[in-house]
C-alpha positions as CSV (number, residue, x, y, z in Angstrom):
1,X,0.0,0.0,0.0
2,X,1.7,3.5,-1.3
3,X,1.7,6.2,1.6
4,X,2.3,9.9,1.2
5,X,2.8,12.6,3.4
6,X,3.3,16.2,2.5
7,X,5.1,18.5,4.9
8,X,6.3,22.3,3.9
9,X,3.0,23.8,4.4
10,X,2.5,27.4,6.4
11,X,1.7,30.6,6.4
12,X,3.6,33.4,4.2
13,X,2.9,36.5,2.6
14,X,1.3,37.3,-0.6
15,X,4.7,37.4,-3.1
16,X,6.6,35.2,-1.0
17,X,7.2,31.2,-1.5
18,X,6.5,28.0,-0.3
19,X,8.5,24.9,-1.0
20,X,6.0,21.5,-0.7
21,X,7.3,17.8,-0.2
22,X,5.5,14.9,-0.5
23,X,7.5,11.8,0.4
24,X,6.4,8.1,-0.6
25,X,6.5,4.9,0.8
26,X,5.5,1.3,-0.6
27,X,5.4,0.6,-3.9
28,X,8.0,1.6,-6.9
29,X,8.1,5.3,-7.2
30,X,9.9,5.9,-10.3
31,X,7.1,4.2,-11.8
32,X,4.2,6.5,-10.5
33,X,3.2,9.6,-12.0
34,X,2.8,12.8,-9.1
35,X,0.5,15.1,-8.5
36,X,-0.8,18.2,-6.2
37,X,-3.8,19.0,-6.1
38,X,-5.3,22.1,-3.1
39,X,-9.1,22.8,-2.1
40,X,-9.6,26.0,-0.6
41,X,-12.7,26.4,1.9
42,X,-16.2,26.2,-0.2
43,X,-14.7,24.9,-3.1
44,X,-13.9,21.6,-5.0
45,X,-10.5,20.2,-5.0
46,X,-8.5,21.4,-8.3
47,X,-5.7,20.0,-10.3
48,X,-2.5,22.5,-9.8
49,X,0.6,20.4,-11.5
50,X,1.5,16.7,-12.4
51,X,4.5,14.9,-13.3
52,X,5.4,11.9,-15.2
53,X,6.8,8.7,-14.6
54,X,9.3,9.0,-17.5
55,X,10.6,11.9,-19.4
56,X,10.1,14.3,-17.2
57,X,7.0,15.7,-18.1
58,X,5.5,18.1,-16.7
59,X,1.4,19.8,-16.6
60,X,-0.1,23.2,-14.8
61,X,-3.3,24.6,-14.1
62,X,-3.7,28.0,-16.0
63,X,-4.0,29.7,-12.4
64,X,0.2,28.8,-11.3
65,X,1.5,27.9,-14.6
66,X,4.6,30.4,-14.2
67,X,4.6,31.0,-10.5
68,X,4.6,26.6,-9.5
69,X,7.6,24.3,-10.1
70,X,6.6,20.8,-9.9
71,X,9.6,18.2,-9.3
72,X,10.7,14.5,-8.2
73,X,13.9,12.8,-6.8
74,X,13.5,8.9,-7.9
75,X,16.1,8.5,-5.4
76,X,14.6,9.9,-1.8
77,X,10.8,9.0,-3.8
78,X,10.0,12.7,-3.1
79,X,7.9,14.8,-5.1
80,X,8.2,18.7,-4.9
81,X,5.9,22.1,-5.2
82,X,7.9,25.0,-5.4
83,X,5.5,27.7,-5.3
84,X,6.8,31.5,-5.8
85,X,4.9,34.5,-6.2
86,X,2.2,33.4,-4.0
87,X,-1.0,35.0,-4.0
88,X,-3.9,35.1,-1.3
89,X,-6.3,33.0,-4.0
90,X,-3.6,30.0,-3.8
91,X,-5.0,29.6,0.2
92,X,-6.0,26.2,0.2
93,X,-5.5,22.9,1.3
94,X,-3.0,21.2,-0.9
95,X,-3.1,16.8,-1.8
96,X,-0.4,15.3,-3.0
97,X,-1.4,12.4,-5.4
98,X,0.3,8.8,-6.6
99,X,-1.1,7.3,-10.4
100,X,0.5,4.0,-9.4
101,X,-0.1,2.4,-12.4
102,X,1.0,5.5,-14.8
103,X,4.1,2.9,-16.0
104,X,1.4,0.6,-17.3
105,X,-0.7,3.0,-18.6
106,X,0.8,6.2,-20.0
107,X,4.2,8.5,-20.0
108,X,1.5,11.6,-19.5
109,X,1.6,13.7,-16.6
110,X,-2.0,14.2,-16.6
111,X,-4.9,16.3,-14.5
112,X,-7.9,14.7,-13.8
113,X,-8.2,13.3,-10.6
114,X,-9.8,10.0,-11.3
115,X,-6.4,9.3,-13.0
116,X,-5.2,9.3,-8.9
117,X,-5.1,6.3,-6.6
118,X,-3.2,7.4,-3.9
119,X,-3.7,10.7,-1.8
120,X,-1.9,12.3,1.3
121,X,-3.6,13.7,4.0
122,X,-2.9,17.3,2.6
123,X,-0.6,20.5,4.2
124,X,-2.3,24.0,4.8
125,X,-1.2,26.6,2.5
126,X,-1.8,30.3,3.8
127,X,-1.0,33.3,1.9
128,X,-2.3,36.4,4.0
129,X,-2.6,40.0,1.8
């Protein structure tokens, strides 16, 4: 069973940034495809950025395409959300997510959610004005 935990969230600034980690355990990492995902209070959880298994590929939400930096070390089976230029709107709960069959399936980093069979518990993300 594939286990995540994110860490890195808190509380910063509007223009300041925010480095998220989500570490893995169980399973083969280098064969999942990543991704983070946030719901802010009210709304419905949305896609922010995915990565793939292979080649590196990489896929953002209109809203941080430019500000977010989504990563993974094969090696610590750590994926990454550097976020800069944060904004109050990016308050929000953020998920990090495993596709644990992506090698079998696709070398796509992809959005939708249902793609997703593995979910952390989620860090807070603040961003005061």
């Amino acid at each position: 069973q594939v286990q995540l935990v994110e860490s890195g969230g808190g509380l910063v600034q509007a223009g300041g940034s925010l480095s998220l980690s989500c570490a893995a355990s169980g399973g083969t990492f280098e064969r999942f495809a990543m991704g983070w995902f946030r719901q802010a209070p009210g709304k419905e959880r949305e896609f922010v950025a995915a990565i793939s298994w292979s080649l590196g590929r990489t896929l953002y939400s209109d809203p941080v395409k430019g500000r977010f930096t989504i990563s993974r070390d094969n090696a610590k089976n750590t994926v990454y959300l550097q976020m800069n230029s944060l904004k109050p709107e990016d308050t929000a709960v953020y998920y990090c997510a495993a596709d644990t069959m992506a090698y079998y399936r696709t070398t796509n980093a992809r959005a939708g959610s249902r793609h997703y069979d593995s979910w952390g518990q989620g860090t807070q993300v603040t961003v005061s004005s």
